[in-house]
Structures are given as C-alpha cells and as structure tokens.
C-alpha positions as CSV (number, residue, x, y, z in Angstrom):
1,X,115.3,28.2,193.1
2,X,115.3,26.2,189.7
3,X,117.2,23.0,189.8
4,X,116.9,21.3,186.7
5,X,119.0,18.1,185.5
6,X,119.4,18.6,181.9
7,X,121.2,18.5,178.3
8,X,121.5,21.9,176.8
9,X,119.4,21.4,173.8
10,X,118.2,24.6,173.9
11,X,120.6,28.2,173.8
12,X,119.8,30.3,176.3
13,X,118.7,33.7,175.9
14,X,121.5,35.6,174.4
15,X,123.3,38.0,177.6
16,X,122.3,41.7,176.6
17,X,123.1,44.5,178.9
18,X,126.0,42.7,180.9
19,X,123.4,42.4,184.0
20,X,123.1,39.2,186.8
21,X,120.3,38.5,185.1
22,X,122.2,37.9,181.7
23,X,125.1,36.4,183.5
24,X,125.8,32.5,183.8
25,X,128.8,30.5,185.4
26,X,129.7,26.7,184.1
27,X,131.2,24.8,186.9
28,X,133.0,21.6,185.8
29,X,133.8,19.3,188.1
30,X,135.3,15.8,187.2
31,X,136.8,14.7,190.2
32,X,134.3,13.0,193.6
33,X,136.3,14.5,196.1
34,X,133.8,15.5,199.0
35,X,136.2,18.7,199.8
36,X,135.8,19.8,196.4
37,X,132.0,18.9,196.0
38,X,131.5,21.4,199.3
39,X,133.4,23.5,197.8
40,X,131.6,24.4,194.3
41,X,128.2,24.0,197.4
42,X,129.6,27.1,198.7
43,X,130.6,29.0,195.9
44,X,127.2,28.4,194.4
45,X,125.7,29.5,197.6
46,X,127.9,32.5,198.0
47,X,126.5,33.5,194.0
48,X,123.5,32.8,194.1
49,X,122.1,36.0,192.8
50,X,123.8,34.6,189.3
51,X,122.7,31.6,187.2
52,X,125.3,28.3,187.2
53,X,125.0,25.3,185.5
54,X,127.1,22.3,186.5
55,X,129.0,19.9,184.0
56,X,129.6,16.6,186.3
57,X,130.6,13.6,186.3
58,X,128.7,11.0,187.7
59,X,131.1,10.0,190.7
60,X,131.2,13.8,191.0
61,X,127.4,14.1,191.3
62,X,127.3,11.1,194.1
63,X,129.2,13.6,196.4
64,X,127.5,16.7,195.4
65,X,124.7,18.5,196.8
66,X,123.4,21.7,195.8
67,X,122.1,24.8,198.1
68,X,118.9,26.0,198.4
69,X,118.0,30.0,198.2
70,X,119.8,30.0,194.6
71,X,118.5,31.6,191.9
72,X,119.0,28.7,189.3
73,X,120.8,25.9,188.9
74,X,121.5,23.7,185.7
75,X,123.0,20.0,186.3
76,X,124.7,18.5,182.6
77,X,126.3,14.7,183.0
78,X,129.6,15.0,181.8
79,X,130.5,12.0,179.9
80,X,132.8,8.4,180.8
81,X,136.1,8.7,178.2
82,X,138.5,11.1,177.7
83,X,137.5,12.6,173.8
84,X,133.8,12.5,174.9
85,X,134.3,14.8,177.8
86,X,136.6,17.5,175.8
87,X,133.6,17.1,173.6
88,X,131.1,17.5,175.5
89,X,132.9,20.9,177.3
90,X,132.8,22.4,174.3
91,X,129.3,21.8,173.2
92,X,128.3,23.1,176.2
93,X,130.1,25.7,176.2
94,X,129.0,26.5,172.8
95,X,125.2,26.4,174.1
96,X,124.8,28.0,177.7
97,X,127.4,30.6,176.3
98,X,128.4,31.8,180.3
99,X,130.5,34.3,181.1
100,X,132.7,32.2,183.0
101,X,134.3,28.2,183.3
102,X,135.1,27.3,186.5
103,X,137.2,24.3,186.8
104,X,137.7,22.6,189.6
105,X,140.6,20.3,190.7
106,X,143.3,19.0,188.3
107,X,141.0,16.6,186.4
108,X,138.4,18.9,185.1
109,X,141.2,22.0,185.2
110,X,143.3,20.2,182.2
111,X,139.9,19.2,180.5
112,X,138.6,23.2,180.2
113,X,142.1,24.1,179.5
114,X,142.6,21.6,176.7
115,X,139.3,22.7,174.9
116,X,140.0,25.2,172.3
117,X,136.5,26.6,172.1
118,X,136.6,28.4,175.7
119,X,138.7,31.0,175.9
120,X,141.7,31.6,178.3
121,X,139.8,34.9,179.2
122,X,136.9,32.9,180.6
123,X,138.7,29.9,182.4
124,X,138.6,30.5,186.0
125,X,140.6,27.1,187.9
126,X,140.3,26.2,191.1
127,X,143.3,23.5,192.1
128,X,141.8,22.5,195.7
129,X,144.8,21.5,196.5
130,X,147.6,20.8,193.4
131,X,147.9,16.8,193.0
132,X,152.0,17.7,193.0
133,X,151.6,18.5,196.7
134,X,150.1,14.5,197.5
135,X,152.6,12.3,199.5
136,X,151.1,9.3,198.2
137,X,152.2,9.2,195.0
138,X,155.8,9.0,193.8
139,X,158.2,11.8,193.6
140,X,157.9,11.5,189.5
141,X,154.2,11.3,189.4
142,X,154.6,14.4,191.3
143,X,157.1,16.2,189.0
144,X,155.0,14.9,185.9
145,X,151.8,16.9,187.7
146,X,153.9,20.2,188.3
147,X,154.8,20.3,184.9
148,X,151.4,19.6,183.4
149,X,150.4,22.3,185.6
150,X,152.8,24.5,184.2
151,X,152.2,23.7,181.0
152,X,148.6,24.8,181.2
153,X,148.9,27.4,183.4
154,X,148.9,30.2,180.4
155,X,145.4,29.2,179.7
156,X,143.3,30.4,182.6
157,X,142.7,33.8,183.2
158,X,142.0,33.3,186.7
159,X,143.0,31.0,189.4
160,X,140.8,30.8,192.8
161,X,143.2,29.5,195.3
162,X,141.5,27.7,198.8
163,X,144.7,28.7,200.3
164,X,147.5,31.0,201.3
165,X,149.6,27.9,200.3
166,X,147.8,27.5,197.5
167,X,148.1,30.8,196.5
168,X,152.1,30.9,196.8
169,X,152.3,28.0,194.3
170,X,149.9,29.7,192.1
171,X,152.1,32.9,192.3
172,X,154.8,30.3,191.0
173,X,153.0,28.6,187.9
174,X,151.6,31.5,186.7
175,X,153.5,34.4,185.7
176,X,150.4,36.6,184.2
177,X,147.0,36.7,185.0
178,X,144.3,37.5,188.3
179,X,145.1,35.4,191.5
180,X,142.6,35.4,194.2
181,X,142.4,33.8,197.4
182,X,138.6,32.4,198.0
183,X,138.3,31.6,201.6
184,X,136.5,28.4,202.4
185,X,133.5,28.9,204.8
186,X,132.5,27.1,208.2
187,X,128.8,25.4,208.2
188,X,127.5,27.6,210.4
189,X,129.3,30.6,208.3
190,X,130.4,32.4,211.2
191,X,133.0,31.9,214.4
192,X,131.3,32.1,218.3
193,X,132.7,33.0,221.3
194,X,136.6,33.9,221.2
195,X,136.5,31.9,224.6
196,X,137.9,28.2,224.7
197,X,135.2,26.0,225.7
198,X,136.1,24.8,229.4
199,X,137.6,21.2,229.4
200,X,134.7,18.5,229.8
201,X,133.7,16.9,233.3
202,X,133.3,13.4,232.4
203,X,136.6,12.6,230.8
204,X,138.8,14.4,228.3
205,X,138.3,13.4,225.0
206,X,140.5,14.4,222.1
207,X,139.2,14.6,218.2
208,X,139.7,13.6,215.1
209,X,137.7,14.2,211.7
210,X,137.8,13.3,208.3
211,X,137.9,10.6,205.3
212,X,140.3,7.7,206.3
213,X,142.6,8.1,204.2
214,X,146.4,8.7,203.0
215,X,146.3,12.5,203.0
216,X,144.3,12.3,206.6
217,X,147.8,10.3,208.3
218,X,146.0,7.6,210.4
219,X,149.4,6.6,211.4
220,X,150.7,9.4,212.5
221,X,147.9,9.9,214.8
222,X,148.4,6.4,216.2
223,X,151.8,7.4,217.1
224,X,150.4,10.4,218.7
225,X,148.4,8.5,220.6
226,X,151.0,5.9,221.8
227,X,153.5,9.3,222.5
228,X,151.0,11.0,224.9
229,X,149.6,10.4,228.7
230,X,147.0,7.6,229.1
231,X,143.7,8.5,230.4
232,X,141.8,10.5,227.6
233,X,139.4,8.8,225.0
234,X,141.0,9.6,221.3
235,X,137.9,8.7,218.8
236,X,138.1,9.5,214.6
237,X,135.3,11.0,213.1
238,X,134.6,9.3,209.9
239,X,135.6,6.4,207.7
240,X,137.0,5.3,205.1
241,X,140.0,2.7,203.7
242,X,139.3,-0.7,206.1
243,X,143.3,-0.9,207.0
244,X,143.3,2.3,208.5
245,X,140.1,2.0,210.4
246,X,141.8,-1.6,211.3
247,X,145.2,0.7,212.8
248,X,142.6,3.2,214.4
249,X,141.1,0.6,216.2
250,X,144.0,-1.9,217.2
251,X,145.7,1.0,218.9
252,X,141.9,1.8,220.9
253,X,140.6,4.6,219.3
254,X,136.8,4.7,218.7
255,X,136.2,5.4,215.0
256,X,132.2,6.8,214.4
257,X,132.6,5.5,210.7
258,X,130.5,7.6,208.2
259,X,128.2,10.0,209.8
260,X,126.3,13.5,207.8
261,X,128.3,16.7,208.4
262,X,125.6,18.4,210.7
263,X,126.2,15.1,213.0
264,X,130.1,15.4,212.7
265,X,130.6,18.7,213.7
266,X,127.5,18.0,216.4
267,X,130.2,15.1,217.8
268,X,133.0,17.3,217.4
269,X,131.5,20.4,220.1
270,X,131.7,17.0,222.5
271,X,135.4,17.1,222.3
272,X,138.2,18.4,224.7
273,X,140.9,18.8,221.7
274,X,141.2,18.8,218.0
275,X,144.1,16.7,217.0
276,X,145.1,18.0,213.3
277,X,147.5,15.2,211.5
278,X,146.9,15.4,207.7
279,X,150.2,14.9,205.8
280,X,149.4,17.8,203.1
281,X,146.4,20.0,202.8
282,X,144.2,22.1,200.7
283,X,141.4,24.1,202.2
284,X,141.9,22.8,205.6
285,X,138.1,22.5,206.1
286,X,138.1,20.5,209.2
287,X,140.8,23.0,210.9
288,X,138.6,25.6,209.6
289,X,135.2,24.0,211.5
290,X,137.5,23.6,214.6
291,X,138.5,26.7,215.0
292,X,134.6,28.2,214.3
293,X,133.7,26.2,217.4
294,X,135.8,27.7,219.7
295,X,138.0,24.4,220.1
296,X,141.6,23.6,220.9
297,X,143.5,22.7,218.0
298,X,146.6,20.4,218.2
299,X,148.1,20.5,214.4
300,X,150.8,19.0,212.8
301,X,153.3,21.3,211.4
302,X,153.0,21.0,207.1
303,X,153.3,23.7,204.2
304,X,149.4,24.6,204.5
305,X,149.8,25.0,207.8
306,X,152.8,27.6,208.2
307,X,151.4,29.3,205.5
308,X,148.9,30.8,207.9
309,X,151.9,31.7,210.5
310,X,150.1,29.7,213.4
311,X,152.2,29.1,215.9
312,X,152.9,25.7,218.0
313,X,152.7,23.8,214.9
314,X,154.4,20.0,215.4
315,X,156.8,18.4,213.6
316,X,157.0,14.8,215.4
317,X,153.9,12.7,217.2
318,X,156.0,13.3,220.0
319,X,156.0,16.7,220.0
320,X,152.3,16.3,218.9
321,X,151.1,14.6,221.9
322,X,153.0,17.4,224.4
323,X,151.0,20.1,222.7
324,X,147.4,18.1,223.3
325,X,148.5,17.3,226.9
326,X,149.0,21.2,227.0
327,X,145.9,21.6,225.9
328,X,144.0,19.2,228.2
329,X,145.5,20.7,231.4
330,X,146.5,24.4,231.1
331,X,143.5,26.8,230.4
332,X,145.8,29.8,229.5
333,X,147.2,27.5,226.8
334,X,143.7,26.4,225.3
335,X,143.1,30.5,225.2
336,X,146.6,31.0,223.1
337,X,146.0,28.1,220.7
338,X,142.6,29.0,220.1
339,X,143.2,32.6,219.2
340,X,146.3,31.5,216.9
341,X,144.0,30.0,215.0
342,X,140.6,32.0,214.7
343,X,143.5,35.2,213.6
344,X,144.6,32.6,210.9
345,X,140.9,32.2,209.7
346,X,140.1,35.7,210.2
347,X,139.2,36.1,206.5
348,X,137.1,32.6,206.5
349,X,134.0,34.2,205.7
350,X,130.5,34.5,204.0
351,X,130.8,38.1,202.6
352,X,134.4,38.0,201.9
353,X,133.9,34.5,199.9
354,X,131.2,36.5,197.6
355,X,133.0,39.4,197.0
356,X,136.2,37.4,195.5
357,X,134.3,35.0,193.6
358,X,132.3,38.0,192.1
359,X,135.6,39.5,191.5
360,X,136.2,36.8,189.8
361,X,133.6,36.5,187.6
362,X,133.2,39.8,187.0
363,X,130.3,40.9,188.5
364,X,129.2,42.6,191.6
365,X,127.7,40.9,194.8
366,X,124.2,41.5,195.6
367,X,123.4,42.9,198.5
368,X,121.2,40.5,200.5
C-alpha cells in the first residue's frame, strides 16, 4: 500500500482504457465525526483494488485512520475558511482528475455540490445520517437543513445511504438519480454463532457503548436504569460531554471513559445485554457490533430503528427496562431478540458493501 500525505502538484497519469488501474476516487470529508471517519475506513477497505485520495480537514484527520492491504492512498489537507475549501475542491479536482467525489456528511456534501468544476455526474454523497434528523437542534435549524438538502439534491448523481431510513429520505429529496444502500460493516466483518451467549455466572451486567453525547440519550438510559429491577451492574462504554458522564455516574453506572474499538467491543462480549437508547441514528454501528456478537439487544424504538422492522422496539424507559429484565431471565426471549436483529443486519456485510460501492463508482469488484 502507498500512503502518501500530499498536495497534488503533480497530474496524474491521464485514465486511458477505463481500467482499476486508471481509476481514482476523491473522498472529502469535512466533518470529525468518528462514525463517519469509520465509515470512509471501510469503504476504502472494501475498494481497495482502486486508488483514493482523501481531501480532509484537519479535525477530520484527528479521527481518521486509514486501512492497510490498499492499493494507494492519497491524503490532501483541506483548508480552515469557507472560499478556501470550495477552492481547494476544485483544484483538486482539477489535478487527480478521479472518476468519482465522494462526499461525506452534510458539511463536505454542500462543499462538492457548490463547486462548479465537478460535475453532478461524478458527485457521489453520503449523508451518514441527515443533520435534519438531530434532536438537538431546533425545529427551524432543522427545516433550514431539509431545505438546503433539497436544494442541492439535483447535483449529485449518486447518493450512498448507511440506512434503510436513510434511504427513505433520500427517495424523498431526490426525485432523479442512482440510490444505493451501502451497508455498514462489523469489525470482525462477519456475524458468529446464531446462538445467544448463555447469561453470565458472576452477575448480570447490562451494556452500553458509544460517544457521550446528545444523540447517544444518557438520560434516557438513566431512567431505564431507575425503571428496572435492582441487582445487575449497568456500565457505559466510552466518554465524552463531562455532564453526562456526571448523570451516568450519580445514578451508579460505571462509565470505562475512552477506550480503542478492539478494547470496546472486547468489554462489550463481557456483557449480559445490550441496552440501545440513541435518540436518532444513522448507521447504527454499535447495534450493528451487538448483533455480530451474538448479544441481546434492548433498543429504543426511533425512525432508524423501525426502518429495519425489528420487533420489541421501546417507546418509554419503562417499557425499556421490561424488555432488558426479559432479556436477563428468559433464554427463549434472548433467542427471539437476537434473531430479530442478526435478519435486520442480514445484508451487513464485507462483499455486499464492495459490490454497491463499486456500483457506485462504476467499476467492478475484484475478486480477492
């Protein structure tokens, strides 16, 4: 693999019989969500037979790391200010010449689209989640995003949804043009045993993971927590704003703070029960590495969610804490939930990933 951190000074080698080895993808990525940054990991990863160069911020490049096995990989700074990052899109555009832009998330999706230089026929955008579906921001910053979304819509060819919810509101925005759902992958690429793993012998312990944060509902796990019947240790995997690590642990939950992924998901096989309470979601990666280990999910019932028709979804904490008491005592039930939720992630994988993205960019998957 060639990774290289550089300005493209140079032009590449002009693309000549429509080949992988002619053909280049620019990723831009403006935004340092970690969900999107593992994201554009895995669709490198899934492409790597092709070349991609990535124009990022620097906030986007503190959360971003890169795969190895790739063929080559290019890695531009995209410019602080509004004028020098349209700018700089468009030189570099201009220079690596690839065959397709990816955008990815709202920030860097209106930057490509605003660029006249790239052509609608070679913007690919990939919302990870649309901004208009955030409950922490006001019901007109929302309307405000939904119709700048609209308004731009017309100029991308392509949009590669992480959803079946995404994928409905894409259906809505834009009226012409290729849709395609690009399934998000688990680390270990692959789901085990269909069997729920039996309840632990120490003590039951129900799970949490993810970024402190807004979307993530701290609160609402809280009042999970004070809804269901003592005697189980709840912990949160990860960190993130202090007042919600300061609710977390007020009402006796054990938060790990910060820990690497291969660590987090290593903690999360420990657990009894998966407790799911995000107030909105996009890919629903931690769902997603849940249900790849075989373990019980308890999930709050939002849009994301009953997109994928699973059932048992929650409405209330209340209702919440019933269905992970459930879990922790009735085998037969941890069986059910399980299998709800490996048939809702039954595209969620390696091969199917490729293929849409090399849909998507117009070129065939190498066979490996």
């Amino acid at each position: 693999m060639a990774l290289t951190l550089a300005r493209p000074s140079s032009t590449p080698s002009e693309p000549s019989d429509g080949t992988d080895d002619a053909a280049r993808v620019l990723h831009v990525v403006a935004s340092n969500d970690r969900s999107t940054a593992a994201a554009l990991r895995d669709y490198v990863a899934s492409t790597g037979h092709l070349e991609h160069w990535v124009l990022a911020g620097k906030d986007s490049l503190s959360s971003l790391t890169l795969p190895s096995g790739v063929r080559s990989i290019h890695i531009v700074s995209l410019p602080d200010g509004v004028r020098a990052r349209l700018r700089a899109i468009s030189e570099t555009f201009t220079k690596v010449r690839p065959i397709r832009v990816h955008a990815h998330s709202f920030e860097a999706g209106a930057y490509v689209r605003l660029v006249c230089a790239v052509p609608t026929k070679s913007i690919v955008y990939s919302p990870h989640c649309y901004t208009f579906e955030r409950r922490d921001i006001s019901a007109g910053a929302r309307a405000l995003n939904a119709f700048v979304e609209y308004l731009l819509a017309p100029r991308a060819a392509a949009v590669a949804a992480c959803s079946l919810r995404e994928l409905h509101l894409a259906a809505r925005l834009h009226r012409t043009g290729q849709l395609v759902h690009v399934p998000h992958v688990p680390s270990n690429s692959s789901f085990e045993s269909t069997e729920a793993p039996p309840l632990g012998q120490a003590g039951r312990i129900v799970a949490a993971i993810g970024p402190l944060t807004a979307q993530r509902d701290p609160e609402f796990f809280v009042r999970t927590l004070a809804a269901a019947d003592p005697g189980a240790s709840w912990i949160w995997i990860g960190d993130g704003e202090p007042r919600y690590r300061r609710l977390l642990e007020d009402a006796g939950v054990c938060v790990t703070g910060h820990l690497p992924r291969k660590n987090m998901i290593r903690l999360l096989r420990t657990a009894d029960v998966y407790v799911h309470t995000a107030a909105w979601e996009g890919s629903c990666d931690m769902l997603l590495e849940a249900a790849a280990t075989g373990l019980p999910i308890a999930a709050r019932s939002i849009p994301a969610l009953r997109a994928l028709r699973i059932a048992g979804l929650a409405q209330t904490p209340e209702a919440l804490a019933d269905t992970v008491m459930r879990m922790l005592r009735s085998p037969a039930d941890r069986r059910i939930q399980c299998e709800s939720f490996r048939r809702a992630f039954r595209i969620n994988s390696r091969a199917i990933q490729s293929d849409r993205l090399c849909e998507l960019y117009g070129r065939k998957r190498r066979n490996s």
